[in-house]
Backbone as ProteinMPNN parsed JSONL, in Angstrom:
{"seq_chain_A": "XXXXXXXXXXXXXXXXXXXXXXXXXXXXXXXXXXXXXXXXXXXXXXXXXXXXXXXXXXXXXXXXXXXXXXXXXXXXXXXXXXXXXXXXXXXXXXXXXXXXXXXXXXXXXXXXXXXXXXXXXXXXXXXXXXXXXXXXXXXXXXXXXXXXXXXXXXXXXXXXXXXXXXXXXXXXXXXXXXXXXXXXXXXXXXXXXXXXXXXXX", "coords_chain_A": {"N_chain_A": [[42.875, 16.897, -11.745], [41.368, 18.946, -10.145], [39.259, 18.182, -10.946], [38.342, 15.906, -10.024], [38.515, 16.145, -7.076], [36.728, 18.258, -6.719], [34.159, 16.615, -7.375], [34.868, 14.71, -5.429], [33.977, 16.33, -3.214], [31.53, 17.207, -3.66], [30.314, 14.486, -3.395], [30.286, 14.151, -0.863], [29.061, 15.755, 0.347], [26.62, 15.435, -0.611], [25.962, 12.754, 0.135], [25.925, 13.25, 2.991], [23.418, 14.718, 3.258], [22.051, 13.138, 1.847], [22.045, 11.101, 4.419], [21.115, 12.69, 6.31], [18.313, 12.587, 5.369], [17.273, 9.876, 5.826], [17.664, 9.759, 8.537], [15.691, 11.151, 8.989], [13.775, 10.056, 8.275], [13.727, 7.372, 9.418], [13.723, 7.912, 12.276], [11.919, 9.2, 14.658], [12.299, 10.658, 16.466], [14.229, 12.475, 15.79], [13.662, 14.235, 14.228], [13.356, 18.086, 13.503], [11.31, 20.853, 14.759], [10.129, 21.614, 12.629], [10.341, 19.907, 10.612], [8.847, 17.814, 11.86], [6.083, 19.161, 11.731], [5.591, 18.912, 9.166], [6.087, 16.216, 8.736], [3.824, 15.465, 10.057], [1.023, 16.742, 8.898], [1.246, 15.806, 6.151], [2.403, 13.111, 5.631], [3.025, 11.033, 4.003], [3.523, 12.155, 1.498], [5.973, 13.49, 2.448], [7.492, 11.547, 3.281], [8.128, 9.967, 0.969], [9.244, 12.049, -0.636], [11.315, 12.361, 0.75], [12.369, 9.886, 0.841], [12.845, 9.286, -2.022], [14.506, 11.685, -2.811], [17.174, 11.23, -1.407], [17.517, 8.836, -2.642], [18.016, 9.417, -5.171], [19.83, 11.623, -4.985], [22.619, 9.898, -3.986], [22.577, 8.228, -6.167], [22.646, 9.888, -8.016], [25.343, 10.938, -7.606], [27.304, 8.987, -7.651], [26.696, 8.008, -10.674], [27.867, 10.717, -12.03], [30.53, 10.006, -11.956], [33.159, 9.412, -14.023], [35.341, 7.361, -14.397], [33.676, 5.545, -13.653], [31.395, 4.873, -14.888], [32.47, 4.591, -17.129], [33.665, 2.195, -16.6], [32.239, 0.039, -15.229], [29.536, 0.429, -17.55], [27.124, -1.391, -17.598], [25.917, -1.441, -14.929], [25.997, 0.818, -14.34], [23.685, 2.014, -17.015], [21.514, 0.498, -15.306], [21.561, 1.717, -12.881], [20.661, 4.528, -13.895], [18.01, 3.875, -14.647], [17.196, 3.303, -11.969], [17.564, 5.813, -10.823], [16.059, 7.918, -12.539], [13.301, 6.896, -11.793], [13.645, 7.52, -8.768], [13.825, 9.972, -8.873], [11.282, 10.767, -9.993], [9.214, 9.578, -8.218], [10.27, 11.548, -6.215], [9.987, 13.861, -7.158], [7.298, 14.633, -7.977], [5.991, 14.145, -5.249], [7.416, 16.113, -3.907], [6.5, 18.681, -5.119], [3.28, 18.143, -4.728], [3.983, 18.28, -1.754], [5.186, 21.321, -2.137], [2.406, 22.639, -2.708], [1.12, 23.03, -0.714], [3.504, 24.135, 1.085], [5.124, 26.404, 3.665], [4.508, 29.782, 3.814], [3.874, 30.859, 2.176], [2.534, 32.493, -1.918], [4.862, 32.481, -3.023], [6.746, 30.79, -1.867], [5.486, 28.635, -2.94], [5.494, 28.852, -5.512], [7.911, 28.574, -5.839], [9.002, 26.138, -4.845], [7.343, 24.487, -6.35], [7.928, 24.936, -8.967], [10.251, 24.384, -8.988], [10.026, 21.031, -8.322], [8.762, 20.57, -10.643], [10.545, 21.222, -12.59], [12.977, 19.419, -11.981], [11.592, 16.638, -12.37], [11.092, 16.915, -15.468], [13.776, 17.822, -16.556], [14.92, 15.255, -15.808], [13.545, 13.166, -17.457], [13.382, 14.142, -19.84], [16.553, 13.67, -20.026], [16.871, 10.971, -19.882], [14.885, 10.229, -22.602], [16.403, 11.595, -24.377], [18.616, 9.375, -24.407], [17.444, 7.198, -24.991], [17.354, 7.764, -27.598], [20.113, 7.792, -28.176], [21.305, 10.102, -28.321], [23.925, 10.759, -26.479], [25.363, 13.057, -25.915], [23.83, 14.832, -25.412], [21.999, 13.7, -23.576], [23.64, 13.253, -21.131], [24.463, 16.494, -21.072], [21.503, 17.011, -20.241], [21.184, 15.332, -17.623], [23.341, 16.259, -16.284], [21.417, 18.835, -15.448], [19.775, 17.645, -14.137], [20.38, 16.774, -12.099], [21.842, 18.629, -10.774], [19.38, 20.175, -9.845], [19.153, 17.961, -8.382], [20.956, 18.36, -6.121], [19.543, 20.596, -4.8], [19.183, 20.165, -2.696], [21.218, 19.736, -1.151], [21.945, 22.386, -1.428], [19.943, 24.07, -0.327], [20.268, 23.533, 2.614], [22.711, 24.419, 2.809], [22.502, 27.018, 2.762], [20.145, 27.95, 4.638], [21.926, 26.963, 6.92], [23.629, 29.748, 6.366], [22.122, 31.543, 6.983], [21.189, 31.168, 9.195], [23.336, 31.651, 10.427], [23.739, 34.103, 10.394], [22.172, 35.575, 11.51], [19.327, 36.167, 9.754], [15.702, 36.255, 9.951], [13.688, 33.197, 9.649], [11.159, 33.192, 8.487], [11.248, 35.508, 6.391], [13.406, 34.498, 5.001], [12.503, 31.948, 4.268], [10.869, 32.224, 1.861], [12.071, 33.052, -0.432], [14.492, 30.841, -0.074], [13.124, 28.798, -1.325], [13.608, 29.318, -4.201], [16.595, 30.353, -4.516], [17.46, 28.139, -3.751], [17.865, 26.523, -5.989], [17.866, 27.693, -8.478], [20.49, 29.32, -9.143], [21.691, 26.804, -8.908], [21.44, 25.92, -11.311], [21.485, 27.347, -13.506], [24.092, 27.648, -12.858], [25.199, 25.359, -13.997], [24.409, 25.502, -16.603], [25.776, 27.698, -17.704], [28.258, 25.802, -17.784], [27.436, 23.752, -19.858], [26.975, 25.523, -21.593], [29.809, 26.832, -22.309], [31.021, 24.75, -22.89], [29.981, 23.766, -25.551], [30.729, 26.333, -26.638], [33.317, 25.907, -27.002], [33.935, 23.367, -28.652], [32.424, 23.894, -30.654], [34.287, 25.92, -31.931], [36.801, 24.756, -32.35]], "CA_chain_A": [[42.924, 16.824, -10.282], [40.746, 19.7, -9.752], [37.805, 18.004, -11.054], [38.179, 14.992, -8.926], [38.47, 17.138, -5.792], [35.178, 18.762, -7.186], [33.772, 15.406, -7.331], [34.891, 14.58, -4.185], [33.774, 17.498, -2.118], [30.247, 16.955, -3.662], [29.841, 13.653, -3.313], [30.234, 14.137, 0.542], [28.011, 16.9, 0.806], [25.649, 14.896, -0.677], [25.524, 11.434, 1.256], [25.67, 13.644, 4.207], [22.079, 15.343, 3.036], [21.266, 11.935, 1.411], [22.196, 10.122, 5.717], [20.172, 13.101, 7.483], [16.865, 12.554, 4.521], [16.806, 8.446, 6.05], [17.505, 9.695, 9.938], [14.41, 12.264, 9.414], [12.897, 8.909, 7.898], [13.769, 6.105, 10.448], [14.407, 8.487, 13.529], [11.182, 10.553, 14.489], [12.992, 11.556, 17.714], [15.478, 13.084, 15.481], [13.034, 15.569, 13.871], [13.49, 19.055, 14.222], [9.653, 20.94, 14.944], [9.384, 22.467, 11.135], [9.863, 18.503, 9.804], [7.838, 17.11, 12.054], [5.072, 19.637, 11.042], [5.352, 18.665, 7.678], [5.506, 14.811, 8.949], [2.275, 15.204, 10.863], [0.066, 17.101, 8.231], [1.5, 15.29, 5.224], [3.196, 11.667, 6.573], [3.312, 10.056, 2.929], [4.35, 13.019, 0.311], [7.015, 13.926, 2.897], [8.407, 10.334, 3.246], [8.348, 9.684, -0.427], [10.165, 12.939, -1.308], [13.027, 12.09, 1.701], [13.356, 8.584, 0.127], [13.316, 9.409, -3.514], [15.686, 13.044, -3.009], [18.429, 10.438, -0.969], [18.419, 7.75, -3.76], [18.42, 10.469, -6.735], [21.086, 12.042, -4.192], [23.608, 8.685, -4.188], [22.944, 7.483, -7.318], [23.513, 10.721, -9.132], [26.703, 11.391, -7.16], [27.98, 7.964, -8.379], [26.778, 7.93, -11.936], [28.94, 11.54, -12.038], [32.047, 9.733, -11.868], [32.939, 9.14, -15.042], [35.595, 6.344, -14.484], [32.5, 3.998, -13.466], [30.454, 4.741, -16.071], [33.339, 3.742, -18.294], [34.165, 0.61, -15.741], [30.346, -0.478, -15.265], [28.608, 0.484, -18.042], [25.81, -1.858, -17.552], [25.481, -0.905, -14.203], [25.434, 2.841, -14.743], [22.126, 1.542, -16.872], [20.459, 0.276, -14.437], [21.208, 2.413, -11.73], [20.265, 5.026, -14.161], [16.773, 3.619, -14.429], [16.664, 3.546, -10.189], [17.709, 7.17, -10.394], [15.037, 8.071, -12.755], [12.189, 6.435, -10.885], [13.645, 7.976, -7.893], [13.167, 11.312, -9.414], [9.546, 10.932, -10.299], [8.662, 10.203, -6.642], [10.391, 12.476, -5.089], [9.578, 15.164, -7.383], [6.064, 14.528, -7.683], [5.822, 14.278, -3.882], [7.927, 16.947, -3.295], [5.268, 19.31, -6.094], [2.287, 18.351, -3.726], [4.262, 19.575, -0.056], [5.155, 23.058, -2.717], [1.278, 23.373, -2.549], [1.049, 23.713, 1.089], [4.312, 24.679, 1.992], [5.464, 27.217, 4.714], [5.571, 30.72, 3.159], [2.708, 31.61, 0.807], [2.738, 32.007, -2.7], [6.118, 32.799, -3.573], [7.217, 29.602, -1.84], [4.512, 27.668, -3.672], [5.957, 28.67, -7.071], [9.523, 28.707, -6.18], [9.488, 24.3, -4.776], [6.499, 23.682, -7.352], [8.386, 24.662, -10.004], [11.922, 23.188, -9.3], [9.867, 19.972, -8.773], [8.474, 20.287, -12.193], [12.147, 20.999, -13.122], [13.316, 18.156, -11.629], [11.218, 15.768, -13.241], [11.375, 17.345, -16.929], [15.276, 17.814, -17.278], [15.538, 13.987, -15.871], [12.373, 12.63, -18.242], [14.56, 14.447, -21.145], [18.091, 12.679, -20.428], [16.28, 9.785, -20.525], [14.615, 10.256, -24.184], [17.587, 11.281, -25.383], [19.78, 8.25, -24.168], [16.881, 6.089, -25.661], [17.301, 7.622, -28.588], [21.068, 7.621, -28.9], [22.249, 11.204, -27.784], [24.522, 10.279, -25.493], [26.219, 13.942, -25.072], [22.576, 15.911, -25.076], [21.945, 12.782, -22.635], [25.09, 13.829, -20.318], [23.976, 17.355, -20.352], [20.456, 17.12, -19.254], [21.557, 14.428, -16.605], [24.135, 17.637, -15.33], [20.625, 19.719, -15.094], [18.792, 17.263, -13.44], [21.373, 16.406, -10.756], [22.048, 19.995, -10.407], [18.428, 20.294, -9.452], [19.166, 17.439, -7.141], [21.519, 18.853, -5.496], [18.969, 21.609, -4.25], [19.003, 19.608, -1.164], [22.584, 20.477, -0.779], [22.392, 23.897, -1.097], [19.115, 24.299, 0.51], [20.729, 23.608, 4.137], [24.026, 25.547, 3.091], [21.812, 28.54, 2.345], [19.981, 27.648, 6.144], [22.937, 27.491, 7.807], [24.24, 30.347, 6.451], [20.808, 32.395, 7.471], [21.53, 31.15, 10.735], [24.451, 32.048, 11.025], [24.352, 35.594, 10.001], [20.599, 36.045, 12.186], [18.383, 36.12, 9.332], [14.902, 35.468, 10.459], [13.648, 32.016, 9.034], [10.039, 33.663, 8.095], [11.402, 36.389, 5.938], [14.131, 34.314, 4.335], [12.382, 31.132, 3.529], [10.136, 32.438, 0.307], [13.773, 33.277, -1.249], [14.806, 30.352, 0.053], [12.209, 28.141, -2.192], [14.43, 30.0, -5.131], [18.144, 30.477, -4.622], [18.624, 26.705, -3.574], [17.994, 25.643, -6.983], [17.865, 28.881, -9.512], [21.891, 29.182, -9.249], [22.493, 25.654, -9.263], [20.493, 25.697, -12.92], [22.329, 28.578, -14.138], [25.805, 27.264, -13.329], [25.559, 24.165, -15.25], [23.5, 25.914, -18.482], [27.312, 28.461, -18.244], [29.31, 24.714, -17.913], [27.115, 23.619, -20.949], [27.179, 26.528, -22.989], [30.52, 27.14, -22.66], [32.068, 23.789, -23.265], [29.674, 23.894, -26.555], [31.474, 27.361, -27.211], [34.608, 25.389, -27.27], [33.862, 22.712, -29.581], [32.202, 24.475, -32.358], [35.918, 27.016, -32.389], [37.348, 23.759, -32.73]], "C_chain_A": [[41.829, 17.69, -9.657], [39.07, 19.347, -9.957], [37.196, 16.714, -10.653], [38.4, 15.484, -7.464], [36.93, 17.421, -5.647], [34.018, 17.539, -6.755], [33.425, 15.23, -6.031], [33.873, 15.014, -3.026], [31.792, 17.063, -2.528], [29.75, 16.008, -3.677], [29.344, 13.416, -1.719], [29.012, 15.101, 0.904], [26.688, 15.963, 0.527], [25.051, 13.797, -0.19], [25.725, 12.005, 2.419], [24.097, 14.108, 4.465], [21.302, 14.293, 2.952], [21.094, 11.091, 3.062], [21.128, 11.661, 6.524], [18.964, 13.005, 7.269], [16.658, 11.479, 5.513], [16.999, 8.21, 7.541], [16.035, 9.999, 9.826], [13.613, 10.83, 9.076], [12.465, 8.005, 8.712], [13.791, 6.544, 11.994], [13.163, 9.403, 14.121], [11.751, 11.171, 15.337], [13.973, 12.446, 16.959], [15.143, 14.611, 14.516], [12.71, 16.722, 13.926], [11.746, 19.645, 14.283], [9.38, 21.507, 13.291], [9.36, 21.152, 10.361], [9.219, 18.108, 10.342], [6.534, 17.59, 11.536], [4.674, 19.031, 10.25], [5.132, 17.127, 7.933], [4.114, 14.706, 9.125], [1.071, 15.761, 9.765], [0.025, 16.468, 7.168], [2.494, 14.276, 4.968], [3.812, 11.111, 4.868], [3.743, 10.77, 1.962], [5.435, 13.643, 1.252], [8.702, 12.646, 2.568], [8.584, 10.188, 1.936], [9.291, 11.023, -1.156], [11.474, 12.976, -0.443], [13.651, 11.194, 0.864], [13.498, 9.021, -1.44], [14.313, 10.322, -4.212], [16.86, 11.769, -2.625], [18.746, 9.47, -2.057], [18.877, 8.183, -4.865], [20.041, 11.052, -6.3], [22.833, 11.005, -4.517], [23.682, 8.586, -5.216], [23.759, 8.758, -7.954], [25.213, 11.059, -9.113], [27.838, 10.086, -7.779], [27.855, 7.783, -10.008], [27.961, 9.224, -12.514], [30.271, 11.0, -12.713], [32.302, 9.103, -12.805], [33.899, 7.915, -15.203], [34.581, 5.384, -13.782], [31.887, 4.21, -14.514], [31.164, 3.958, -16.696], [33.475, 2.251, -17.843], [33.258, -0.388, -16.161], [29.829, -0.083, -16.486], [26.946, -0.173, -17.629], [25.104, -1.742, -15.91], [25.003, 0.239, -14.278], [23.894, 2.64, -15.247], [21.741, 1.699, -16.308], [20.174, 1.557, -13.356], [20.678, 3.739, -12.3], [18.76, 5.142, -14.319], [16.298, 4.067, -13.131], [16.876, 5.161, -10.338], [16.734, 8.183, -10.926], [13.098, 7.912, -12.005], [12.398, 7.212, -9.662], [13.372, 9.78, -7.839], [11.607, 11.904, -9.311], [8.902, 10.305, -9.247], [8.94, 10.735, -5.669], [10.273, 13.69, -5.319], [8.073, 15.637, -7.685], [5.41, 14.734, -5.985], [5.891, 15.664, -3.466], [6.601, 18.533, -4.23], [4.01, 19.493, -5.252], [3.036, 18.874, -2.264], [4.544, 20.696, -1.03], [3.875, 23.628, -2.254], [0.818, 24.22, -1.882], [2.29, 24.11, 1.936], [4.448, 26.085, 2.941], [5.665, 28.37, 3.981], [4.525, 31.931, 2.159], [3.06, 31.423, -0.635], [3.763, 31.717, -3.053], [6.755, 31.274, -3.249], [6.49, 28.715, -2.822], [5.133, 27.544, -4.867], [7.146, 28.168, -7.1], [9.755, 26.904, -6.371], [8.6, 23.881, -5.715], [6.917, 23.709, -8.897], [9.962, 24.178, -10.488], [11.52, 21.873, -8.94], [9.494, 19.456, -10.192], [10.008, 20.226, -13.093], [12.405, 19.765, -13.207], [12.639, 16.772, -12.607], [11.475, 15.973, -14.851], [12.737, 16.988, -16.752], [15.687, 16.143, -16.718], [14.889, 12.802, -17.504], [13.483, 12.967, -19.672], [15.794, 13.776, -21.162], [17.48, 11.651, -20.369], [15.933, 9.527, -21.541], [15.576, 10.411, -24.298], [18.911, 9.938, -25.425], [18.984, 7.229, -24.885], [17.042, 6.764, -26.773], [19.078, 7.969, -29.56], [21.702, 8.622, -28.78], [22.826, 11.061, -27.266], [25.053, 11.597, -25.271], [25.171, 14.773, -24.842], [21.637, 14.926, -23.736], [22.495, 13.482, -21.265], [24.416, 15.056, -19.637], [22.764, 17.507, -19.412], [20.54, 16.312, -17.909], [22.324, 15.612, -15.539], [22.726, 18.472, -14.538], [20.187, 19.096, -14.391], [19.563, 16.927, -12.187], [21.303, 18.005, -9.897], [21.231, 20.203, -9.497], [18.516, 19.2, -7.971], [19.274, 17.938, -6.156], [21.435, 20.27, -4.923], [18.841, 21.254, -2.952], [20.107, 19.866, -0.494], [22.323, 21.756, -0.295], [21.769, 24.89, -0.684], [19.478, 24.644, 1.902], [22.329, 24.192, 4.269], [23.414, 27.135, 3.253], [21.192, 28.734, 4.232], [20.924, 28.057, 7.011], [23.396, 28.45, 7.908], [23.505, 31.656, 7.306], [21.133, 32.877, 8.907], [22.315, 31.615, 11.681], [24.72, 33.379, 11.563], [22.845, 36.049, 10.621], [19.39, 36.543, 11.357], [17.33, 35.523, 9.367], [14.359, 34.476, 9.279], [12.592, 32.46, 8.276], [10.19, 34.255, 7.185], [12.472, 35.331, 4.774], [13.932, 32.92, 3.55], [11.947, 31.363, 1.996], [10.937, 32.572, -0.399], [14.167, 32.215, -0.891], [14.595, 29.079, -0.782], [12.862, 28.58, -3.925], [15.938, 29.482, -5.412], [18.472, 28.704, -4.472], [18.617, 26.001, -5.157], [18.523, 26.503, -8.36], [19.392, 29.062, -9.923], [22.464, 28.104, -9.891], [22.108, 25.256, -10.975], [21.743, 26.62, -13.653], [23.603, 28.201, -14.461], [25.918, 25.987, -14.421], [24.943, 24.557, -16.68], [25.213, 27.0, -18.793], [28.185, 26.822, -18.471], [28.851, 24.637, -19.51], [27.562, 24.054, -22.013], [28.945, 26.978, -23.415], [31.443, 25.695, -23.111], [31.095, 23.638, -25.064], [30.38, 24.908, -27.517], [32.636, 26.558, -28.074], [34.58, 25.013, -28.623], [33.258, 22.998, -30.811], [33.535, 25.994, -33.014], [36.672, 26.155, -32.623], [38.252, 23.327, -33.649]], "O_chain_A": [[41.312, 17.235, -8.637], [38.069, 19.868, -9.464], [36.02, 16.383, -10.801], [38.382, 14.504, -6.719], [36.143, 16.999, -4.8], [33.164, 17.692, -5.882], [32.339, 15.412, -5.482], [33.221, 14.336, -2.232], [30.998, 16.697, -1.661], [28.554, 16.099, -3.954], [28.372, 12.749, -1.364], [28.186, 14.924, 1.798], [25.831, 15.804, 1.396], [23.83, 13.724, -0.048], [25.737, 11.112, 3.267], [23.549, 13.956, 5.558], [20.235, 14.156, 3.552], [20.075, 10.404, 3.131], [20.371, 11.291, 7.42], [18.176, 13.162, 8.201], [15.814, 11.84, 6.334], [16.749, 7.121, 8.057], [15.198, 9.31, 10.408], [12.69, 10.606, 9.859], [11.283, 7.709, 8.888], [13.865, 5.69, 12.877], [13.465, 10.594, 14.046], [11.834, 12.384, 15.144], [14.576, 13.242, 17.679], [15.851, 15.573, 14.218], [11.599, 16.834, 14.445], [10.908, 18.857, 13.846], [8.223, 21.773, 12.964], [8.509, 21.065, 9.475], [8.357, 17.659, 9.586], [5.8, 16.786, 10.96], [3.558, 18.514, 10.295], [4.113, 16.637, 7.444], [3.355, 13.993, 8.469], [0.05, 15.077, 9.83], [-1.131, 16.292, 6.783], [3.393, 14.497, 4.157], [5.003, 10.846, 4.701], [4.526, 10.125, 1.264], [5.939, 14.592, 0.65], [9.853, 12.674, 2.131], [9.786, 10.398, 1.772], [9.956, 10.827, -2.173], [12.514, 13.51, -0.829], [14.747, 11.27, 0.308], [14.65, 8.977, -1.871], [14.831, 10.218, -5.324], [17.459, 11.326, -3.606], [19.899, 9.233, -2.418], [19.802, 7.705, -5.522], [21.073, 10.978, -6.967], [23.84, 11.404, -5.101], [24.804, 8.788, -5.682], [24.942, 8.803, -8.292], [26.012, 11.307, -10.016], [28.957, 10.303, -8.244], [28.862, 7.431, -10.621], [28.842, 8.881, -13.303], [30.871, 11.437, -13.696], [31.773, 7.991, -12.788], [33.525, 7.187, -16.122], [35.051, 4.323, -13.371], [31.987, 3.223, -15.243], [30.831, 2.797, -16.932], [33.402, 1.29, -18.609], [33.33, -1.279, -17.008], [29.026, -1.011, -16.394], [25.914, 0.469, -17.434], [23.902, -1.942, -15.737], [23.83, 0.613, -14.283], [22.947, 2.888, -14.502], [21.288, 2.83, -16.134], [19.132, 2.149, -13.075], [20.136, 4.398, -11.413], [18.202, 6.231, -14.181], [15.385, 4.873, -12.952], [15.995, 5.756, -9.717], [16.431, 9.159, -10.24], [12.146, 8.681, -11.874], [11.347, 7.723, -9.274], [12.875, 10.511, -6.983], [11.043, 12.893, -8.841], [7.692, 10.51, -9.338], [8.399, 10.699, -4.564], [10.336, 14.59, -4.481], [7.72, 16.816, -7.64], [4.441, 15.446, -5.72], [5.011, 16.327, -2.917], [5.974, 19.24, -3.441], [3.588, 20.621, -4.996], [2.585, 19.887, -1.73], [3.756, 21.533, -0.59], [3.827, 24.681, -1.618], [0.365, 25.36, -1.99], [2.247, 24.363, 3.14], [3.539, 26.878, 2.698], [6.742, 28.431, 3.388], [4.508, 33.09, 1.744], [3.762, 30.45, -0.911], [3.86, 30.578, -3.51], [7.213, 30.601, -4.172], [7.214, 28.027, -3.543], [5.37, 26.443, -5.364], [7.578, 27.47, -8.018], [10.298, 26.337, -7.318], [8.893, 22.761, -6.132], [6.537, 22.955, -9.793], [10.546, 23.84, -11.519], [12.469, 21.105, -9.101], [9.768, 18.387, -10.737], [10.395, 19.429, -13.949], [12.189, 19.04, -14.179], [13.294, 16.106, -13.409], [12.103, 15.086, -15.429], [12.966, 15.779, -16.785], [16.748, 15.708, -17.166], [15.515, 12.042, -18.242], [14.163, 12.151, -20.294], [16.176, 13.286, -22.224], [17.72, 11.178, -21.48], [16.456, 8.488, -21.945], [16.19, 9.348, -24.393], [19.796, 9.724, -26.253], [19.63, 6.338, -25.437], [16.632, 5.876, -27.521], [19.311, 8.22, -30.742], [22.886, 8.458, -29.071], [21.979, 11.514, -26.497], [25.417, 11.587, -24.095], [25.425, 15.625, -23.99], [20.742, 15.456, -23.076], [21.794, 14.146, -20.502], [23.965, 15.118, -18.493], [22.792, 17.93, -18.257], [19.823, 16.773, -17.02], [22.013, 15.819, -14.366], [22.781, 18.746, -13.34], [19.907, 19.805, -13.424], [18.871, 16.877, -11.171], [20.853, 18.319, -8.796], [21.66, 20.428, -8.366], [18.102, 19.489, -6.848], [18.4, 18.134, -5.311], [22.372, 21.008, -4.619], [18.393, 22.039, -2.117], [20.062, 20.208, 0.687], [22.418, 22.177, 0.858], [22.17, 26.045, -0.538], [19.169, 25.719, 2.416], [22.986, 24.375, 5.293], [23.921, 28.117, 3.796], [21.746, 29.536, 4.984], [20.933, 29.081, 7.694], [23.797, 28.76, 9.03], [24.066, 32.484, 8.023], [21.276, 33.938, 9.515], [22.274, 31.876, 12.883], [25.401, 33.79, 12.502], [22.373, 37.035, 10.054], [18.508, 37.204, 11.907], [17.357, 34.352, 8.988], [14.514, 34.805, 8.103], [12.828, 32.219, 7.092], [9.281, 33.926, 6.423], [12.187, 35.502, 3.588], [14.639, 32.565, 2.607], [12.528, 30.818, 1.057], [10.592, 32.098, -1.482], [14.792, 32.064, -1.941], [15.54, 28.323, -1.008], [12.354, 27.926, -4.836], [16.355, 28.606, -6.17], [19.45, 28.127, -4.948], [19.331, 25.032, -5.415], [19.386, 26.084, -9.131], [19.59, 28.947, -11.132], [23.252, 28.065, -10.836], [22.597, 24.318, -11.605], [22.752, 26.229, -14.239], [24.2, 28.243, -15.537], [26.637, 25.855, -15.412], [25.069, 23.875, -17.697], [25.719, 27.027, -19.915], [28.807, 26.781, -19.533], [29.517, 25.2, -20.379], [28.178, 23.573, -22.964], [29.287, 27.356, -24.536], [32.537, 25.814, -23.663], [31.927, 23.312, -25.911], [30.631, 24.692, -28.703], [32.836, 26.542, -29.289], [34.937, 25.706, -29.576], [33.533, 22.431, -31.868], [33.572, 26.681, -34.035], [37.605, 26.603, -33.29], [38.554, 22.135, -33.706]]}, "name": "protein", "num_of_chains": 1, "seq": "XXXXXXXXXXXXXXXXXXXXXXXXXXXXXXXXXXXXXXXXXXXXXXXXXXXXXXXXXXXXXXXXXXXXXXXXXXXXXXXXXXXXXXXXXXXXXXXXXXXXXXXXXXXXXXXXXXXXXXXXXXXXXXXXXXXXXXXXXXXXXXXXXXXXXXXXXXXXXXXXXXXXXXXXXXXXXXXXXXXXXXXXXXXXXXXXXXXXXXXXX"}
């Protein structure tokens, strides 16, 4: 029960992140002035890392659920393919805005190297599903979602800034960090410890 709740709770979070990526997309009126920036200097690696974070966003949140996988199989496939592809242009995209992002270096390293993330730990559950891993599959699929789901916890981290009057200048270069660095961490403890398990077995 607790891990369909889990489910739950993050599936919402995430087609809420995944419905404000395809306003900022279809909506320019709806753009606050730090996206439009980024619209106006860099129109085509912005759009391509909105659309390719929102479909990595959905799909992953649905492949998750492990009664479809079992249901669908041959869907899961496919949509595993779309979720791949959607990876590798929105983390490629997203790699070039790191370059020039808002912040200096520190930002530069922090989004240039959770796009390199991003792409690697998906590129890897892919080899291994072609070659028949299916539970070293699983895991890297956890890492690479995880990583997704930096878009999540990007604008929880924001809000919370906001909340508590931390200026935006000072708290983005950490901000280029924590949204993803955690979310890595917790699933390498899920990993490691459900590996614990099964070799006490």
């Amino acid at each position: 029960m607790g891990l369909k709740l889990s489910w739950i709770l993050m599936a919402i979070l995430a087609l809420g992140v995944a419905g404000y990526a395809l306003i900022n997309l279809a909506v320019p009126t709806f753009r606050n002035p730090f996206v439009l920036n980024i619209f106006t200097h860099s129109p085509s690696a912005i759009s391509m890392h909105l659309l390719g974070g929102c479909i990595a966003m959905i799909i992953g949140a649905i492949q998750l659920n492990s009664q479809f996988r079992t249901r669908y199989i041959s869907i899961h496939r496919w949509l595993g393919r779309i979720y791949v592809l959607a990876v590798i242009v929105g983390g490629v995209a997203g790699f070039i805005l790191a370059l020039n992002s808002f912040g200096g270096l520190v930002t530069h390293f922090g989004f240039g190297l959770m796009a390199i993330c991003w792409v690697g730990t998906t590129l890897v559950a892919y080899w291994q599903v072609r070659n028949g891993n299916i539970q070293a599959h699983r895991d890297w699929m956890l890492r690479s979602y995880a990583l997704t789901l930096a878009g999540v916890t990007l604008r929880i981290y924001l809000g919370l800034s906001a909340l508590f009057g931390i200026n935006f200048s000072d708290f983005y270069p950490v901000l280029s960090w924590i949204c993803w660095v955690p979310n890595l961490l917790i699933v390498e403890w899920f990993v490691l410890t459900r590996l614990c398990k099964t070799s006490n077995a």
